[in-house]
C-alpha positions in Angstrom: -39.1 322.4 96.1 -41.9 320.5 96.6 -42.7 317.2 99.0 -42.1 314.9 96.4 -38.6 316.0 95.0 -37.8 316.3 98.7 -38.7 312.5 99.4 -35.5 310.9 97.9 -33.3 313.5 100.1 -35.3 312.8 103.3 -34.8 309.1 102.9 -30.8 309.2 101.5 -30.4 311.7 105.4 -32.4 308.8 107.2 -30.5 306.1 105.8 -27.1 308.3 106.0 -28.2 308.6 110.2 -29.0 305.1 110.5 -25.2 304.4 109.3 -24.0 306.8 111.8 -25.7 305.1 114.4 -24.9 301.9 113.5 -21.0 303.4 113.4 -20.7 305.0 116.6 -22.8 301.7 118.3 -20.3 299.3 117.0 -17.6 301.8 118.4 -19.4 301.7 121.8 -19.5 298.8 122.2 -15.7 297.6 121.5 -15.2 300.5 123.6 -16.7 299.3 126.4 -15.6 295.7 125.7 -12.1 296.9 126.0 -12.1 299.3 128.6 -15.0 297.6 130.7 -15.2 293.9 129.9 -11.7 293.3 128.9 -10.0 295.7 130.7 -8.1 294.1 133.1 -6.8 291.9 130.8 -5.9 294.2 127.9 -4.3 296.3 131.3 -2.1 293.3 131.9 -1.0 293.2 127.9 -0.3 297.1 128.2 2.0 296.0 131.0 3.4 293.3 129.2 1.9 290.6 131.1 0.9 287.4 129.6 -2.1 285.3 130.3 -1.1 281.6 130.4 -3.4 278.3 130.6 -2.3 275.7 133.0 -3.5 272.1 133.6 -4.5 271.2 136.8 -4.0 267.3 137.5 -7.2 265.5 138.4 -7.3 263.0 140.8 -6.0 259.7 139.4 -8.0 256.3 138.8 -8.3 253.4 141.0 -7.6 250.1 140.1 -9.1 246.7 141.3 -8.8 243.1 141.0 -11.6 240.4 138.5 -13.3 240.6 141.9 -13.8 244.3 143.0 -10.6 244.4 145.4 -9.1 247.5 145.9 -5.4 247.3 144.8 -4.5 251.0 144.3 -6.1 254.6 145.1 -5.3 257.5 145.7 -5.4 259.1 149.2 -4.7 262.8 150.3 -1.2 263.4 151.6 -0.2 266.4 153.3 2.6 268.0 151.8 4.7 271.2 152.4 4.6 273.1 148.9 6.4 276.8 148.3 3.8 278.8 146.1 6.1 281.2 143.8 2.9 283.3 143.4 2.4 283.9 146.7 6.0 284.1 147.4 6.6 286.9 145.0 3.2 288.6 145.8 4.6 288.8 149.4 5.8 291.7 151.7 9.3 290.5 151.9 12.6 292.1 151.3 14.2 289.1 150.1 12.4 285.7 149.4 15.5 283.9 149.5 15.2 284.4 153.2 11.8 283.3 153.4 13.4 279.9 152.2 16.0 280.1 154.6 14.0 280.5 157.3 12.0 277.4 156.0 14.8 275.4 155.7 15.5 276.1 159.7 12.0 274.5 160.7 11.5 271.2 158.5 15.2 270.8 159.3 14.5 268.2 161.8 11.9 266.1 159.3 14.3 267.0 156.2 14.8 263.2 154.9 18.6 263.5 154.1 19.9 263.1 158.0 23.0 265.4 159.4 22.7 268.0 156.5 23.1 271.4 157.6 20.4 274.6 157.3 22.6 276.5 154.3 22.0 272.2 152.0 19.1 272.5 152.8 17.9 276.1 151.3 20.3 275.2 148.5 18.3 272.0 147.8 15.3 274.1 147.9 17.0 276.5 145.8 17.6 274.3 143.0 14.5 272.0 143.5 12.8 275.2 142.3 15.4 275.9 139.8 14.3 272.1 138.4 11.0 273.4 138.1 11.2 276.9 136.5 9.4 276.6 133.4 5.9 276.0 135.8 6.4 278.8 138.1 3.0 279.1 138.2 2.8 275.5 139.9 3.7 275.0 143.6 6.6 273.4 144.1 6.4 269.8 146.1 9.3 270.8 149.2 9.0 267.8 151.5 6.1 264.9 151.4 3.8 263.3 154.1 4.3 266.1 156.6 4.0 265.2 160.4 1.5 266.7 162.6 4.0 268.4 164.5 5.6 269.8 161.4 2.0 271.3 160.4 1.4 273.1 163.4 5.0 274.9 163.1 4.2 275.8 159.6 0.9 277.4 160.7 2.2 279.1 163.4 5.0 281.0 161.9 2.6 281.3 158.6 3.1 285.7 159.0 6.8 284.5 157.8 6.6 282.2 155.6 4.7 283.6 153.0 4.0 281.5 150.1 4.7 278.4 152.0 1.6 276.1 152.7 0.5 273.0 153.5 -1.6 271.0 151.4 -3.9 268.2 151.1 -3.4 266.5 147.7 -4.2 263.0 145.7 -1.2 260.6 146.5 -1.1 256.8 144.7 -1.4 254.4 148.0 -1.2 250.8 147.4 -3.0 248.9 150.6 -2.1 245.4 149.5 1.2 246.3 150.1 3.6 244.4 148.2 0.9 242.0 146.0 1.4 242.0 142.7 4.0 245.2 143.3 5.9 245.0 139.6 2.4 244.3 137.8 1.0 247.5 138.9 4.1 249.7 138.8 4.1 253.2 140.4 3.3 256.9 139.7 6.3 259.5 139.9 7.4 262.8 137.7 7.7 262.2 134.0 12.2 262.1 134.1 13.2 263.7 130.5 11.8 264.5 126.8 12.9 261.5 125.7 10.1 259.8 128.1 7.8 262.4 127.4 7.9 261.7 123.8 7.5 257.8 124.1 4.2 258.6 126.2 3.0 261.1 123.4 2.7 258.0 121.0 0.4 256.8 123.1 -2.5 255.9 120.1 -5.5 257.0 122.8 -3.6 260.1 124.2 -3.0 261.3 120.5 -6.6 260.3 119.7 -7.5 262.4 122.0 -5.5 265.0 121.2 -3.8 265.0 124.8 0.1 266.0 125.2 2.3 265.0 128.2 4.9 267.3 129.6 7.4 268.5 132.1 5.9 268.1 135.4 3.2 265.4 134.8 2.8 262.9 137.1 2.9 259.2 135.3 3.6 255.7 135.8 6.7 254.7 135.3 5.9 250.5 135.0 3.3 248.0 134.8 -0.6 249.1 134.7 0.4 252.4 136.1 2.5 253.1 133.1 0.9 251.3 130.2 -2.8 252.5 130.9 -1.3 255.4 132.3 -3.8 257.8 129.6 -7.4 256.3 131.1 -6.2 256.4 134.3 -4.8 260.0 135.1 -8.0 261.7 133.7 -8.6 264.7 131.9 -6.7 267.6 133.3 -8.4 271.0 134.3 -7.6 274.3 132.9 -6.3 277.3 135.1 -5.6 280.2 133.9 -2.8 282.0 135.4 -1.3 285.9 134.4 2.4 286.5 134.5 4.4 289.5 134.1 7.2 290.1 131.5 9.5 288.5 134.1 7.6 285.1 134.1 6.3 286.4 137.8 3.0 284.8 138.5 -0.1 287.6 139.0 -3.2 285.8 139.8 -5.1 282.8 138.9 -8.5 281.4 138.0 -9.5 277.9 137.6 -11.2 277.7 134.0 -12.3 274.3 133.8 -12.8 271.5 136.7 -10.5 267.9 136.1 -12.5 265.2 136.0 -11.0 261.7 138.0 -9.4 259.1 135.8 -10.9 255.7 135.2 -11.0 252.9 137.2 -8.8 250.0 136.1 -10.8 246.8 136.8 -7.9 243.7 136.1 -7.9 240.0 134.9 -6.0 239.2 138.0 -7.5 237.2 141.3 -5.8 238.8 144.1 -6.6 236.1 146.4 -5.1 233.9 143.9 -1.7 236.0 143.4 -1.8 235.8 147.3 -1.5 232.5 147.4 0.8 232.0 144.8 3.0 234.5 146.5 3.0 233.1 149.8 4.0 229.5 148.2 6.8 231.0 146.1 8.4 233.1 149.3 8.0 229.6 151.0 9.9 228.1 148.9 12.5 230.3 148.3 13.1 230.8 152.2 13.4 226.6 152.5 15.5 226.9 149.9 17.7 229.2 151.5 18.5 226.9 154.2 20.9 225.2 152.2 21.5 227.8 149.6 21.6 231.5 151.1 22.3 233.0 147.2 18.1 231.5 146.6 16.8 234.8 146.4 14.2 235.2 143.3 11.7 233.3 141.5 8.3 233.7 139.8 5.3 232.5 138.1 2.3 232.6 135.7 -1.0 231.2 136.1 -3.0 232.3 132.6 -6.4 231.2 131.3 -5.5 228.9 128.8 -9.5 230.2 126.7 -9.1 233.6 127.1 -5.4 234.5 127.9 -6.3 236.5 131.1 -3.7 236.4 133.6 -4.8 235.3 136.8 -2.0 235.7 138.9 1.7 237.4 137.5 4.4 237.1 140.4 7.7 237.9 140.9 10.5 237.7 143.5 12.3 239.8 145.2 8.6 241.4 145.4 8.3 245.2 145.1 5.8 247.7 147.0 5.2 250.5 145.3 4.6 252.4 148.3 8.2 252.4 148.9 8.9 254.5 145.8 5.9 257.6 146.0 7.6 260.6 147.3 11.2 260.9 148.2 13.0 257.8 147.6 16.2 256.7 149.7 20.2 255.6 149.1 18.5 252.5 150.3 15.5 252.1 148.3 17.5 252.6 145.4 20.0 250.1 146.2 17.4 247.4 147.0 14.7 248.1 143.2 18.0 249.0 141.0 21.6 247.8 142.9 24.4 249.9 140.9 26.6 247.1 141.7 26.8 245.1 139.1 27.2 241.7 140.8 24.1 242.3 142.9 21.9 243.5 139.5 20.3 239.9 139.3 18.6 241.2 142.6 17.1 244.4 141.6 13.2 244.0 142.8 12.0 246.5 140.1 12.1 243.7 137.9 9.8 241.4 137.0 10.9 238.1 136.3 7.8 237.1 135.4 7.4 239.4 131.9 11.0 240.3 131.5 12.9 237.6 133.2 14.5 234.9 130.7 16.0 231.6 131.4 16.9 228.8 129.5 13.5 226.5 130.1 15.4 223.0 130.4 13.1 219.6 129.9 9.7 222.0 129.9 11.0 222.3 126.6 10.9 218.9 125.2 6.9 219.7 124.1 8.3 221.3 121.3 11.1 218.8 120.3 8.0 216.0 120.4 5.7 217.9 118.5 8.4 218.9 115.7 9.6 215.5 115.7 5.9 213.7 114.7 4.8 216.7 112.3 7.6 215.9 110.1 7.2 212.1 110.9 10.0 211.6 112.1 8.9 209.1 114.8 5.6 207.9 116.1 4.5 208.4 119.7 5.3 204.6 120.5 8.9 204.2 118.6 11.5 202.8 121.4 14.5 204.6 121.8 17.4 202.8 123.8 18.0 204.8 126.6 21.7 204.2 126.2 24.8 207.0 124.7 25.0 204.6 122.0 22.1 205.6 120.8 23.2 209.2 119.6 25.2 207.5 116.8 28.8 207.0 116.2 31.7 208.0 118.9 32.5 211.9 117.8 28.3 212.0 117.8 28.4 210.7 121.4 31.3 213.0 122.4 28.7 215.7 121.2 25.8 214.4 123.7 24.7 214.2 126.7 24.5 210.8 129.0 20.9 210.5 131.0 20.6 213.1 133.8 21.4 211.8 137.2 23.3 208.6 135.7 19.5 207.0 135.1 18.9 204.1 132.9 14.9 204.5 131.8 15.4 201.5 129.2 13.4 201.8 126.2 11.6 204.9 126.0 8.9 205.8 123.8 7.5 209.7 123.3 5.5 209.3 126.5 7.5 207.4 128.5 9.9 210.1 127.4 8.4 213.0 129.1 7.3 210.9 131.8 10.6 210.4 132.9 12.2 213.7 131.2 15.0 211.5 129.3 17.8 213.6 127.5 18.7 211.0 125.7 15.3 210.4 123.9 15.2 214.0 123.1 18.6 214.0 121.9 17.7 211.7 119.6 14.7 212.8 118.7 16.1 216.8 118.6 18.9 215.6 115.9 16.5 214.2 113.1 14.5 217.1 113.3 17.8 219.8 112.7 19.0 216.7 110.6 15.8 217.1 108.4 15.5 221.0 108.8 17.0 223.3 111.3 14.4 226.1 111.0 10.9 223.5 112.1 11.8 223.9 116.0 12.2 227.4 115.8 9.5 227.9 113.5 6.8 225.4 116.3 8.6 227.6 119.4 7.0 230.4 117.8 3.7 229.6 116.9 3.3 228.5 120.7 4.4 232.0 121.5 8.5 231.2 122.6 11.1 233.6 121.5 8.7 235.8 120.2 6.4 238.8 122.1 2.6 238.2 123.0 1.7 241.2 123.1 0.6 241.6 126.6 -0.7 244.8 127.9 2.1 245.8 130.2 5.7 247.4 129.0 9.0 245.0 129.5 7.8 242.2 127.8 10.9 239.8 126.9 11.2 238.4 123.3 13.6 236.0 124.5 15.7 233.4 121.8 14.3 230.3 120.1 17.6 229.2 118.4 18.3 227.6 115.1 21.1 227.5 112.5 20.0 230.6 110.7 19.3 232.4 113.7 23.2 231.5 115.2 24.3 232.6 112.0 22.9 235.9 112.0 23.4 236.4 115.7 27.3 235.5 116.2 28.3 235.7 112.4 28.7 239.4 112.5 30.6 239.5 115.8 33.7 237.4 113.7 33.1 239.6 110.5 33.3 242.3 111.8 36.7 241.4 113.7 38.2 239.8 110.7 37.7 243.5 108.3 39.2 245.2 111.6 41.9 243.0 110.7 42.0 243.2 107.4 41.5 247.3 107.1 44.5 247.1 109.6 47.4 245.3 107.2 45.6 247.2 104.7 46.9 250.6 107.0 50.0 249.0 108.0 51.6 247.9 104.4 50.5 250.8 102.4 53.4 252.8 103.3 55.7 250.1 103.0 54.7 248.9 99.6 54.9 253.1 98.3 58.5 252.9 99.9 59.8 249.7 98.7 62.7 250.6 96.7 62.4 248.3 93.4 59.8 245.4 91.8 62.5 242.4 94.2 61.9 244.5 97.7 57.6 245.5 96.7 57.1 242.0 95.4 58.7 240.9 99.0 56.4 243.1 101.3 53.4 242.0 99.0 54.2 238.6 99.8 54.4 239.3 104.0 51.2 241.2 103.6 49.2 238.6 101.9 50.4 235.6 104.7 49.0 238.1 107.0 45.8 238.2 104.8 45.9 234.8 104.5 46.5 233.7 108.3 43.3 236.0 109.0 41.0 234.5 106.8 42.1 231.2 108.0 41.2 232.2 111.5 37.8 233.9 110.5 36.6 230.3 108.6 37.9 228.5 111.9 35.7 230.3 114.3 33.3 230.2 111.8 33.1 226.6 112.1 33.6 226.6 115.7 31.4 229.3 117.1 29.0 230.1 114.2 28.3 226.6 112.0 25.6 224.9 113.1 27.3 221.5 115.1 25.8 218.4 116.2 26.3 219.5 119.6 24.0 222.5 119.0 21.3 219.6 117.9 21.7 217.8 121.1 22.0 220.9 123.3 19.3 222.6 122.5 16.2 219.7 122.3 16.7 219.3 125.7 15.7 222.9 126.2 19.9 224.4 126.8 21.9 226.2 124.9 20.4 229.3 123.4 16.9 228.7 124.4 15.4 231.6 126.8 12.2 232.2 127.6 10.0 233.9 130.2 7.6 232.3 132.6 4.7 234.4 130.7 6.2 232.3 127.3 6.3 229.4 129.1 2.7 229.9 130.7 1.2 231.0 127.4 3.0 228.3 125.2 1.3 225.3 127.4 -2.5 227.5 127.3 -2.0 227.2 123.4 -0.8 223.3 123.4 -3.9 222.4 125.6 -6.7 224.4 124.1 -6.4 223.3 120.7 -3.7 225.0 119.1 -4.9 229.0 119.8 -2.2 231.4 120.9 -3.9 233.9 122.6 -2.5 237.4 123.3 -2.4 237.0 127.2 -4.0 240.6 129.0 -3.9 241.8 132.5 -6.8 244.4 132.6 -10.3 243.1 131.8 -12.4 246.7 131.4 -12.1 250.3 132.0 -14.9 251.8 134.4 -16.5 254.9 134.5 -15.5 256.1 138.7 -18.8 257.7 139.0 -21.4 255.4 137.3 -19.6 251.7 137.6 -20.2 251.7 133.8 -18.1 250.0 131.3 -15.9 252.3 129.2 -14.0 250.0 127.6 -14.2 246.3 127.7 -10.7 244.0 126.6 -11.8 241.0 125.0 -9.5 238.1 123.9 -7.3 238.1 120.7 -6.3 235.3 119.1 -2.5 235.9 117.4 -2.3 232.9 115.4 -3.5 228.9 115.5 -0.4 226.8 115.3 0.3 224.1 112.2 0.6 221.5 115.0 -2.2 219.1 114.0 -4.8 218.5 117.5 -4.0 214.6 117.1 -0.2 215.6 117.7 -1.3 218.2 120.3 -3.2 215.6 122.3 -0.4 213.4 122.2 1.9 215.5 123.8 -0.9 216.8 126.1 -1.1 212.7 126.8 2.6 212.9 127.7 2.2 215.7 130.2 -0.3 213.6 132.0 2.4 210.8 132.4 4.5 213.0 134.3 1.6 212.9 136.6 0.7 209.4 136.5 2.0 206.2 136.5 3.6 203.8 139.1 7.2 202.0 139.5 9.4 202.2 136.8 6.9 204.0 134.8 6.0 206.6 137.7 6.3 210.7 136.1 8.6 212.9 137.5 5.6 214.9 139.3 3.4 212.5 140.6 4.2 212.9 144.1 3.7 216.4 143.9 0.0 215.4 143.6 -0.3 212.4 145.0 -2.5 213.8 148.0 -4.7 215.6 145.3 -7.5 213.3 144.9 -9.3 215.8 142.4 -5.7 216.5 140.5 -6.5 215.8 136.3 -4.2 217.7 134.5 -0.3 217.3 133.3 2.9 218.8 133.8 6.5 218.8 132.8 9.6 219.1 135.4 12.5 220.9 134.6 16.2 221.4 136.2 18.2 224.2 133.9 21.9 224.7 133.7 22.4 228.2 133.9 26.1 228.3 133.2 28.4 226.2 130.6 29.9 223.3 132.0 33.1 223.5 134.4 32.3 227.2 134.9 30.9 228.5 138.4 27.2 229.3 137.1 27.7 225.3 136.0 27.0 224.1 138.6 23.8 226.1 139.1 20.5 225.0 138.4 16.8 226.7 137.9 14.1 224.5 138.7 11.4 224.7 136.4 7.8 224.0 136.4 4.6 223.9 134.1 1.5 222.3 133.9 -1.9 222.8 133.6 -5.7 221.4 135.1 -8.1 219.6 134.9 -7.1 217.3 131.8 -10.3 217.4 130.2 -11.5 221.0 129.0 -8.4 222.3 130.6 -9.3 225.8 132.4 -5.9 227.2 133.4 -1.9 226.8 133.1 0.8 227.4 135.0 4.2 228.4 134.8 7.5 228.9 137.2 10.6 229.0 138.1 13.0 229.3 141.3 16.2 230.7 140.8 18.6 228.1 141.9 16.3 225.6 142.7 17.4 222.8 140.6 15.0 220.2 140.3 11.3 222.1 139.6 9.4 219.5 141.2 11.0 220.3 144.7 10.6 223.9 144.1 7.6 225.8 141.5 6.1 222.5 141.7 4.6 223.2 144.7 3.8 226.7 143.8 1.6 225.2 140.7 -0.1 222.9 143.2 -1.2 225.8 145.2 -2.0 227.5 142.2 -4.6 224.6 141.7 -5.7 224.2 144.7 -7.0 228.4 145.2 -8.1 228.2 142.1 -10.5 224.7 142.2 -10.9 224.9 145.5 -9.4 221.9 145.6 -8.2 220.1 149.3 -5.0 217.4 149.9 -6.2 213.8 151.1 -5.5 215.4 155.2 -8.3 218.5 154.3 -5.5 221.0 154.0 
């Protein structure tokens, strides 16, 4: 065979040995990626083991005031934390011992007092029970170790293996208790229910980010609702466990990074001050009335909707709720006695407080009552019973408050001197005309409806009208009169299958359908009664009773919309998101306008008018809150008083009044409102009155005719 028929056999063995090569490479290779690369962790699968990513928490954002002041951190805490990988890893017969022998040396610092060495291991005991499905976590024993405690720990460390203490991030709130129930706190995420309302979070799913057993979230306020932004992004350690869930080892993948910073509307040395005045007034209060125990207040910018300052009283510091909490601490943020739940300083009054608003409601009333010309601003209305109509009208009403005689009273005058009987009047022809138009203006000006604020609790509360008290109470009576009916139904069945001829059936059909009858006759009686709308209902409500209830974030936002034309702004409490290394802005809130009321501006700035003659005036024609400013040389603005029944007449609570307060400054281009109220402090220009005037004061700088 010669070199050329040999050529095509050469190159098929050449390309036939390149294969090979190529085969038993490849082969290498995996070979030595499996027993060389991989090999310890294809040695753990051989074993059964299990390699397992973990997040590690980063440290959590701060979060400041408008100005830069710090409001919350985080801070490292020494804590006392049982490693389970460590623990199992150890040289020790029985670990339960080594948590035996724990319990015996932070006995002494344990925070339940008296309990005995064996509750204590058993609390350890099930504290890790509570957290087996992260083994490979330490488990949190005790927080904010002593010094003493330390040095025990580290000198008995040869017997205590697995147990350590740490430094780690804790939430720390220096201001102490300023602007506590706006900012919330940071503990464990409780169940799967709350778990799942975090995962609809829109910028955790965006993100693609899931919560779970273990994580550390806020639990109210700007903690809670910006809760994504400011724990971070998580880090990734890997840890390997055997078939038994045992931890092996661990290796931190990837770093956490620290959360955002939380830059907020609010002025803290405005909310100071506002604070200070409330407690002031509320302790004067108590003097005579030791029950006085809670108020708050709103100050809003009436162009933007920021909130400047958000208070709320009994106050809350959410330093009193980070680690273990007490029997005591409990009792005093969520009292399990249920006459003492009106106390609970977890809430805030402020957002999720409702009350019924009293005369700070007649805005409405005077706005509804000229938009369907009903009245002019300068109609006189006798300020006399007789002026509500006929007798069985006037049984209906209410005489002036305090047994006043204002004479004749015009829409200004009528504010000016808060007079029920004007607004009575005026109230009636408005439901007369169409019981819908003050619901429908109560909601454009943002009462009995949400806001939409950036914090969770927000109050809807009740703007009342005939439909509304149909659909609220109706069903209560329907519902009770089927019972009834499904009932005789039940009863006379039997009876009418036994009767023994047509005389003796036609006899229990005829005591059945009385029965039928006397219940129907008592359904369309409380219908009328309880559920019909009633003249009474007219007069009740107009002067801001009755169903009405609204929060002082309602109130605040509903005089901002009357005084800057008409917009209802979505009021916000955090003004932009900042990157903690750079300063820069991540994300930047800007203001949202819900809707622009159907309240023409020449009806706006008459009402806005009347406000200021609560201010003004002089002898018979002085405002019900001039002498709250009459020392304020620079004071332009308006306001409204308010006293409101809390409870139905010749009842306890009926004798028990909120005082109420809003206004708002300067009276040209308006800049800010206010809103308030103190729990039983009846007449709101002895009480949140003052707290607006100190509002105004911090906020204009502003000084009383003596330089105080």
């Amino acid at each position: 065979m010669d070199d050329r028929e040999r050529k095509p056999y050469i190159a098929r063995i050449v390309g036939l040995g390149i294969v090979v090569v190529l085969i038993f490479s490849i082969l290498g290779f995996n070979l030595w990626h499996l027993q060389i690369s991989q090999g310890s962790f294809y040695a753990a699968k051989a074993q059964g083991n299990a390699m397992k990513l973990v997040k590690v928490p980063p440290t959590r954002g701060d979060i400041v005031d408008r100005n830069g002041k710090l409001l919350v951190t985080s801070v490292p805490e020494f804590v006392l934390n049982l490693d389970w990988l460590d623990l199992q890893l150890a040289n020790s017969s029985n670990w339960k011992d080594v948590v035996r022998k724990l319990a015996g040396y932070i006995e002494p610092y344990w925070p339940i007092p008296n309990q005995s060495i064996d509750s204590i291991t058993e609390d350890i005991l099930v504290n890790i029970q509570n957290h087996q499905w992260e083994r490979y976590r330490p488990v949190v024993i005790l927080d904010n170790v002593p010094p003493e405690l330390q040095a025990s720990i580290a000198e008995h460390q040869e017997e205590l293996p697995g147990v350590s203490v740490d430094a780690i991030p804790v939430r720390e709130y220096p201001q102490k208790i300023l602007a506590g129930q706006l900012l919330g706190f940071v503990r464990e995420i409780s169940d799967t229910a709350e778990i799942d309302q975090f995962n609809k979070n829109p910028d955790a799913q965006k993100a693609g980010f899931e919560y779970a057993q273990g994580d550390m979230v806020g639990k109210d306020g700007v903690e809670k609702s910006y809760d994504f932004w400011l724990r971070g992004i998580e880090g990734v350690q890997q840890i390997e466990v055997d078939n038994n869930a045992r931890p092996l080892s661990k290796k931190i993948i990837t770093p956490s990074q620290a959360g955002k910073t939380v830059q907020l509307t609010i002025d803290a040395d405005l909310q100071k001050v506002v604070e200070d005045s409330l407690d002031d007034v509320i302790a004067t209060i108590q003097q005579t009335n030791p029950a006085a125990h809670a108020g708050a207040a709103v100050v809003i910018d009436v162009n933007t909707g920021k909130i400047l300052a958000m208070v709320s009283r009994p106050g809350m510091d959410p330093n009193e709720l980070t680690g273990s909490i007490s029997d005591a601490m409990v009792d005093k943020y969520w009292p399990q006695d249920p006459k003492r739940a009106s106390q609970a300083a977890s809430l805030n009054r402020a957002l999720s407080g409702v009350y019924p608003p009293g005369s700070v409601f007649k805005m409405v009333v005077a706005m509804a009552a000229l938009k369907l010309n009903l009245t002019t601003p300068y109609e006189q209305i006798d300020d006399r019973m007789s002026s509500l109509g006929d007798r069985p009208s006037q049984q209906q009403g209410f005489p002036e408050w305090g047994g006043n005689y204002f004479g004749l009273v015009n829409m200004y005058k009528g504010l000016a001197k808060s007079s029920d009987i004007y607004f009575e009047v005026m109230g009636r022809r408005v439901f007369d005309a169409n019981t819908e138009v003050i619901k429908q203006i109560s909601n454009e000006f943002g009462l009995g409806v949400e806001n939409g604020i950036d914090l969770p609790g927000e109050s809807k509360g009740t703007a009342p009208s005939a439909e509304w008290k149909k659909a609220y109470y109706g069903p209560t009576y329907e519902k009770s009169r089927d019972n009834k009916l499904a009932t005789i139904e039940s009863d006379y069945a039997p009876k009418l299958a036994d009767a023994a001829d047509a005389k003796a059936k036609q006899k229990v059909q005829a005591a059945k359908d009385a029965e039928i009858n006397k219940v129907n006759a008592e359904y369309k009686q409380n219908v009328s009664e309880f559920v019909d709308w009633k003249v009474y209902d007219s007069y009740n409500n107009s002067i801001g009773q009755g169903d009405n209830s609204y929060s002082p974030l309602q109130l605040a936002n509903y005089i901002s919309t009357m005084v800057n034309g008409g917009k209802r702004f979505s009021p916000y409490v955090v003004d932009k998101l900042l990157d903690p290394n750079t300063g820069e802005t991540v994300l930047q809130n800007e203001p949202k306008v819900l809707n622009t009321v159907s309240v023409s501006p020449e009806i706006l700035g008459h009402t806005k008018q009347g406000m200021r003659a609560v201010v003004t005036g002089s002898g018979t024609e002085e405002g019900t809150a001039k002498f709250i400013f009459s020392d304020l040389s620079e004071f332009t603005g308006g306001a409204k008083t308010g006293t409101a029944q809390i409870g139905n007449v010749n009842t306890e609570l009926g004798e028990v009044f909120n005082g109420m307060f809003v206004a708002f400054a300067p009276y040209d281009n308006p800049q800010i409102a206010f809103a308030g109220v103190v729990e039983s402090g009846k007449h709101g220009g002895d009480t949140a009155g003052y707290v607006a005037k100190a509002a105004f004061m911090q906020y204009f700088g502003w000084k009383t005719a003596n330089g105080s």
